[in-house]
C-alpha positions in Angstrom: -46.6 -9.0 -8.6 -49.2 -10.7 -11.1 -49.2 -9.5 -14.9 -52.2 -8.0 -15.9 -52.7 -9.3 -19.6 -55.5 -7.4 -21.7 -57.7 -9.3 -24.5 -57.4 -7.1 -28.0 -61.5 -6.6 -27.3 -60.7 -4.9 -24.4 -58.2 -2.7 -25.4 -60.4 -1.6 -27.8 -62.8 -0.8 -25.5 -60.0 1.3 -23.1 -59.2 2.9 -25.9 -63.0 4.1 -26.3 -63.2 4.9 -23.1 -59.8 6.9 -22.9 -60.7 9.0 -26.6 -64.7 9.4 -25.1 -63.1 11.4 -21.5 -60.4 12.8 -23.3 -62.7 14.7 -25.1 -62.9 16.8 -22.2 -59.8 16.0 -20.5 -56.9 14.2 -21.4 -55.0 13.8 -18.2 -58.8 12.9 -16.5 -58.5 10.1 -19.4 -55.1 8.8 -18.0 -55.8 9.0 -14.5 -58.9 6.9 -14.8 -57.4 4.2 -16.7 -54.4 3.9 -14.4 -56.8 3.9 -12.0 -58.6 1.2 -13.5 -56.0 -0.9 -14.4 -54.7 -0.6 -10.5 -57.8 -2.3 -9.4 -57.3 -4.9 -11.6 -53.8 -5.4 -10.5 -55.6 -5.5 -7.1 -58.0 -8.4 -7.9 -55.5 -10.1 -9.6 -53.6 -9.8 -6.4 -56.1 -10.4 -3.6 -57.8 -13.7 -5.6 -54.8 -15.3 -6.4 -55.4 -15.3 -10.4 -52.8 -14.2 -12.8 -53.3 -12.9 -16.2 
């Protein structure tokens, strides 16, 4: 399985993402980043690039 590695600007910007739906939703928050980061898993998967 390829590892997924995440550049500090973007985890800033997850985490802004994550607090802006959590303001309605936590769990909604959650599910769409695990969602999110299972597509990246996915296109690091299919196209043969890891990290």
């Amino acid at each position: 399985m390829p590892e997924l590695i995440i550049s500090p600007e973007a985890e800033t910007d997850l985490l802004e993402i994550w607090l802006y739906i959590a303001k309605d939703s936590p769990l909604n928050a959650d599910r769409y980043l695990d969602k999110l980061n299972d597509k990246a898993l996915n296109l690091c998967e299919f196209s043969g690039i890891e990290g």
